[in-house]
C-alpha positions as CSV (number, residue, x, y, z in Angstrom):
1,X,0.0,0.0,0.0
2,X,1.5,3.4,-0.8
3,X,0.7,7.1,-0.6
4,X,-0.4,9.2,3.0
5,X,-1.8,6.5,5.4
6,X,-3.9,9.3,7.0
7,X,-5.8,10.5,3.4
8,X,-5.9,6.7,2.3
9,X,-8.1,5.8,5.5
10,X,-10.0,9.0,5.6
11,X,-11.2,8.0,1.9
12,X,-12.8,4.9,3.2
13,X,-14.0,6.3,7.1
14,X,-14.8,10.0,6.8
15,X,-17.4,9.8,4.4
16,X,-19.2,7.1,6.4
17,X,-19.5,9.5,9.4
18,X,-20.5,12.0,6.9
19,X,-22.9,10.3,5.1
20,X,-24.4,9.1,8.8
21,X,-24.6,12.7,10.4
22,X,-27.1,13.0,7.2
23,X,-29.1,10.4,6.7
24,X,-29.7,9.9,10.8
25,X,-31.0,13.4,11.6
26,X,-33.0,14.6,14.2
27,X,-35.0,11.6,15.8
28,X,-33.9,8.9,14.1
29,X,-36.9,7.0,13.4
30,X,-36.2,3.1,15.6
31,X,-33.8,5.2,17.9
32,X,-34.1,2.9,21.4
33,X,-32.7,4.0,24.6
34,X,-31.1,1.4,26.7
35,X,-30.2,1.0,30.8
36,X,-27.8,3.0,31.9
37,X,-24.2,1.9,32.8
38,X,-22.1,2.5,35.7
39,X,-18.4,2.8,35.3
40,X,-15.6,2.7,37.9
41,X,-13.6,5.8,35.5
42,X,-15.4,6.4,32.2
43,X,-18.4,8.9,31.4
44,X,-20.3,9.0,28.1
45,X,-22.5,6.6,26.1
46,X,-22.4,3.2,24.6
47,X,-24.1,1.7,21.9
48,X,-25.3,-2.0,21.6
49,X,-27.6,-4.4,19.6
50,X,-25.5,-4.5,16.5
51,X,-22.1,-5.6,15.3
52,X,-19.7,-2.1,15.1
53,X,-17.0,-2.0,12.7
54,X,-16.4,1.7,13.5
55,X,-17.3,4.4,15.8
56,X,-16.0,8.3,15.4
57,X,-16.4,11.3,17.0
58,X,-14.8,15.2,17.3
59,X,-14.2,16.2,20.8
60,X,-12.8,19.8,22.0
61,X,-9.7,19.8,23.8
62,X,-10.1,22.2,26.8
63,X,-7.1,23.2,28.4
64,X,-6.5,20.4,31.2
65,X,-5.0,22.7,34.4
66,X,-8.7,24.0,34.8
67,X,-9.1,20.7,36.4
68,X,-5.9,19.9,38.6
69,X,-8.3,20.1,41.4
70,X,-10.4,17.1,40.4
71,X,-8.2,14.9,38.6
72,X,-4.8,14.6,38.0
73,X,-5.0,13.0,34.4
74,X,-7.9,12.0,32.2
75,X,-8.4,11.2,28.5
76,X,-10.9,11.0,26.0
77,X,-10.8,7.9,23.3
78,X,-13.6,5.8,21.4
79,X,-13.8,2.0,22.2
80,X,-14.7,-1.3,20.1
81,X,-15.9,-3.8,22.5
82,X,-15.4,-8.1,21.7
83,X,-15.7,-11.1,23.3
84,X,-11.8,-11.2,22.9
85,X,-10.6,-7.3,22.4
86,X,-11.4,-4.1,23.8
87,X,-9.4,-1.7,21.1
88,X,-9.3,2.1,22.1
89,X,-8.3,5.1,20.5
90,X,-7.6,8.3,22.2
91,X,-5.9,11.3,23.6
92,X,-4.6,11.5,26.9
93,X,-3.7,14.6,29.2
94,X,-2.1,15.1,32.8
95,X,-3.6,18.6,34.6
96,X,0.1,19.5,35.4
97,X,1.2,19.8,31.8
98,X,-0.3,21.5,28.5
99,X,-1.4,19.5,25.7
100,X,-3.1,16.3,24.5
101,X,-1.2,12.7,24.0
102,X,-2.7,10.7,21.2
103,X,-2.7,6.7,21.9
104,X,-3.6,3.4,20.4
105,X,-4.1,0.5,23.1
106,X,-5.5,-3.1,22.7
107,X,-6.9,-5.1,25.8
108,X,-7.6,-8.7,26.4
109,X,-11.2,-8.3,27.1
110,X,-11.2,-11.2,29.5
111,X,-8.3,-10.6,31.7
112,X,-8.1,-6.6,31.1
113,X,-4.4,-6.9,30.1
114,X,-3.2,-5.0,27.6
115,X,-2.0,-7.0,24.8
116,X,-0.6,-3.9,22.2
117,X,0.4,0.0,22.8
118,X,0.4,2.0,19.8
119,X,0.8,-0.7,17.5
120,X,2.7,0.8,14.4
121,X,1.9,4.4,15.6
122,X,3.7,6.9,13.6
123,X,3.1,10.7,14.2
124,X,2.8,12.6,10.8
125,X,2.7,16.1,9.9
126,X,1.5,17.2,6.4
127,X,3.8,20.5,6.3
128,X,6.6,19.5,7.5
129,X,8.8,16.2,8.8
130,X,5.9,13.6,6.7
131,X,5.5,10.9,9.5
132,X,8.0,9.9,12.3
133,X,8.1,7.3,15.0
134,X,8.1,9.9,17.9
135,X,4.4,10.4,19.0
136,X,3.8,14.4,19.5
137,X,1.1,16.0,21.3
138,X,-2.5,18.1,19.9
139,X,-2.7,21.7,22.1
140,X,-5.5,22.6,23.5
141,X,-8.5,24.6,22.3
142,X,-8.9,23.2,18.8
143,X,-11.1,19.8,18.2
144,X,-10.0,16.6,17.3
145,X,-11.0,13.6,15.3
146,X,-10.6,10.1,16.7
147,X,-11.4,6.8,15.3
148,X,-11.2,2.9,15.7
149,X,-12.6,0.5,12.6
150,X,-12.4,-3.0,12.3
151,X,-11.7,-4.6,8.8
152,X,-13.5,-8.1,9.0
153,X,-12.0,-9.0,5.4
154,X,-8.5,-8.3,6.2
155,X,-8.6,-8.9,10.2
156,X,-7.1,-5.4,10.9
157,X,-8.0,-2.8,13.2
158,X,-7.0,1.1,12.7
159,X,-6.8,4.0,14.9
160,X,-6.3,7.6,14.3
161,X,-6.5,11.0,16.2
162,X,-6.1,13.7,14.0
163,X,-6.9,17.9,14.4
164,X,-9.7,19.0,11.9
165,X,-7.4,21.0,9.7
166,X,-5.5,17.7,8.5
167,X,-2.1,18.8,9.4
168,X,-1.3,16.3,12.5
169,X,-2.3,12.9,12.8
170,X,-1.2,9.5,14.6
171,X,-2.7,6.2,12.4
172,X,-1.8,2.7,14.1
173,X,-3.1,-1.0,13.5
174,X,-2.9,-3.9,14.7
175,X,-4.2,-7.3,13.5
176,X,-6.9,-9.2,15.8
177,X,-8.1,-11.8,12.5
178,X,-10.9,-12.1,10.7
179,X,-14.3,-13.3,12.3
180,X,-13.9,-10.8,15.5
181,X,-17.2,-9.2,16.2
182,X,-17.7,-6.2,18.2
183,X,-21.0,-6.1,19.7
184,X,-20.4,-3.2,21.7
185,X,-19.1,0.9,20.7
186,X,-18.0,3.7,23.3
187,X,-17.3,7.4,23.1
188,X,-16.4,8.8,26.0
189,X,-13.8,10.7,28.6
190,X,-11.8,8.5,30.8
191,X,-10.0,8.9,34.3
192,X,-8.7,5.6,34.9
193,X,-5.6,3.9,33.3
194,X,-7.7,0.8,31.5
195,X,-11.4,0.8,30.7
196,X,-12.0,-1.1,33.9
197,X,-10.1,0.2,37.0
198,X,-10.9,3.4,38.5
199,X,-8.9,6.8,38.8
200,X,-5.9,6.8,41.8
201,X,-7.7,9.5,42.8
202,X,-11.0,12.2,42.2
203,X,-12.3,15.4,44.3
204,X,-15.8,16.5,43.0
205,X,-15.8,19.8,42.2
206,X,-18.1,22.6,43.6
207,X,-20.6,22.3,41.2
208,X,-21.1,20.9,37.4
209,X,-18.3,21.0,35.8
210,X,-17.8,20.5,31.6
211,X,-15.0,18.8,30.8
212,X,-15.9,17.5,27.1
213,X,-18.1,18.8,24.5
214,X,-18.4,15.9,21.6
215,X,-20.0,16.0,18.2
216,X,-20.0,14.4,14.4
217,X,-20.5,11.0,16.3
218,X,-21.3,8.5,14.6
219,X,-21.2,4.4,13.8
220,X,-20.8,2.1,10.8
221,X,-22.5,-1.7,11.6
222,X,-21.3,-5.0,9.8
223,X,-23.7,-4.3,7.0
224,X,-22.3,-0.9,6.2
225,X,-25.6,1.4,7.7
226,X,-24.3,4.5,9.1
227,X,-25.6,6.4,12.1
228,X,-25.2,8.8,15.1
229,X,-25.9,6.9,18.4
230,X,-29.7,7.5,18.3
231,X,-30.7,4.8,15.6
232,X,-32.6,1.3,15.5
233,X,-29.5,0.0,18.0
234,X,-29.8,0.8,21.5
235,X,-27.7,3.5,23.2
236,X,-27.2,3.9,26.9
237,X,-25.8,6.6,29.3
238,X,-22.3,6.1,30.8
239,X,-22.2,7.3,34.5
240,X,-18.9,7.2,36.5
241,X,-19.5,6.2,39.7
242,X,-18.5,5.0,42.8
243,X,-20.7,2.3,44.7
244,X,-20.6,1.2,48.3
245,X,-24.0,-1.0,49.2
246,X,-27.4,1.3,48.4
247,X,-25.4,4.6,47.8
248,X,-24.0,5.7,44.4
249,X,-21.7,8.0,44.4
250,X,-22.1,9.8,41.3
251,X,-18.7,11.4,40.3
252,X,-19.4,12.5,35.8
253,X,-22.1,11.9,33.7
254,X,-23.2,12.8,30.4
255,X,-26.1,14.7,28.7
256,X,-28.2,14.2,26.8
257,X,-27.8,13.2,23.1
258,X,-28.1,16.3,20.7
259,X,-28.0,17.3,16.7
260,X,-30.0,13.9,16.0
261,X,-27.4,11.7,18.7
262,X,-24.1,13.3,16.7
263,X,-23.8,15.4,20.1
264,X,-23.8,15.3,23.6
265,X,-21.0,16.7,27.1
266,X,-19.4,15.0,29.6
267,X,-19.8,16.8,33.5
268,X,-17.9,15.9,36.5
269,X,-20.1,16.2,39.2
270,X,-20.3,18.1,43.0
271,X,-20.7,16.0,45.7
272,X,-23.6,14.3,47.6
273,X,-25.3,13.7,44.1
274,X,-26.6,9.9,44.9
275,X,-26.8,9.0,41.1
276,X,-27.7,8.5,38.2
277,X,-28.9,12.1,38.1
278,X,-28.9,14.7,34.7
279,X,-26.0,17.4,34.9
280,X,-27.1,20.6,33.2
281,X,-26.3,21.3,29.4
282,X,-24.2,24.8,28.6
């Protein structure tokens, strides 16, 4: 294969989330709400009752200092869930330093090991160096693109994270085989270091607090239907939370979905909210 692995990916992937942001619109006719999930560190949604072989969404980066008092690192990423692979692509930031880390990580869904860390990641630049091995880092306050698809012909999974100018990307893959299916897509922001364990440490702030605004969501199934989250699957709310007996500790959770599901935020919650409970939208 030859030419700009960022351009030859986006010819086969963009125009699905493109062509899905359209033909979903507002109140996607079949759209079915699901139970809510509780997390020990992600908030956001899920989608399930189909096969996913891609899920895709722009998030903006906010500058991560504004919340040194909560957390001390969190990331955002989109997820592909199997019976054997959790595959996760995302960008990751500490609230001591400036800027955004993008990553490529594959988990054994069964014994939440991590089997592969940026797989093949290269970090490219259009204007400049062309691609290098040395992974860079998005600023913040400009949105980014990520992406994970599964090719069922070839048995490949790709990542990406790119900035919506084109300019910087990281693309990875990694080969799980044919005959995987992924029964389960996430979009979300994370505080913990795998999708399972929780964060070495949270404060709830004072009150609501945004810490991600996503859009251009969207899905591709097995059969090659498009969609935002709000479609003929079912999508459920992701609520990070803390449990001990009857109590729920309810530490982020997400609003509503938006611009026909492409659109929703992520809130850290104040304390003494005994969730689930709905944050505020603004």
């Amino acid at each position: 294969m030859s030419g700009n692995p960022r351009r030859l990916l986006a010819a086969a992937s963009v125009p699905t989330a493109v062509a899905a942001l359209v033909l979903a619109g507002p109140g996607a006719a079949g759209a079915s709400t699901g139970p809510r999930y509780a997390s020990a560190e992600q908030v956001g949604y899920a989608a399930t009752g189909a096969q996913f072989k891609e899920v895709l969404g722009v998030v903006y980066l906010r500058n991560p200092a504004q919340y040194a008092g909560a957390v001390g690192q969190y990331s955002h990423s989109v997820q592909l869930w199997s019976s054997g692979y959790v595959v996760v692509a995302g960008v990751s930031a500490s609230t001591s330093r400036s800027g955004y880390t993008p990553y490529a990580k594959v988990f054994d869904s069964s014994t939440h090991q991590l089997v592969a860390s940026d797989p093949g990641a290269k970090w490219c630049d259009d204007h400049t160096f062309g691609c290098v091995r040395k992974i860079g880092s998005f600023t913040a306050s400009e949105g980014l693109l990520m992406d994970v698809s599964y090719d069922p012909t070839r048995g490949f999974v790709y990542f990406r994270a790119a900035d919506l100018d084109d300019e910087l990307y990281m693309p990875a893959s990694y080969q799980v085989g044919t005959g995987e299916s992924f029964t389960q897509a996430r979009i979300g922001t994370e505080f913990g270091p795998d999708p399972w364990t929780a964060p070495s440490s949270y404060t709830h702030p004072a009150q609501w607090t945004k810490i991600a605004a996503y859009s251009r969501v969207g899905v591709q199934t097995y059969n090659g239907k498009t969609s935002t989250l709000s479609s003929w699957f079912v999508h459920h709310k992701i609520f990070m939370s803390s449990i001990t007996g009857s109590l729920i500790d309810e530490q982020a959770a997400p609003t509503d979905l938006t611009d026909g599901g492409a659109s929703f935020q992520d809130r850290l919650a104040p304390a003494g909210v005994n969730g689930p409970a709905q944050p505020p939208r603004g």
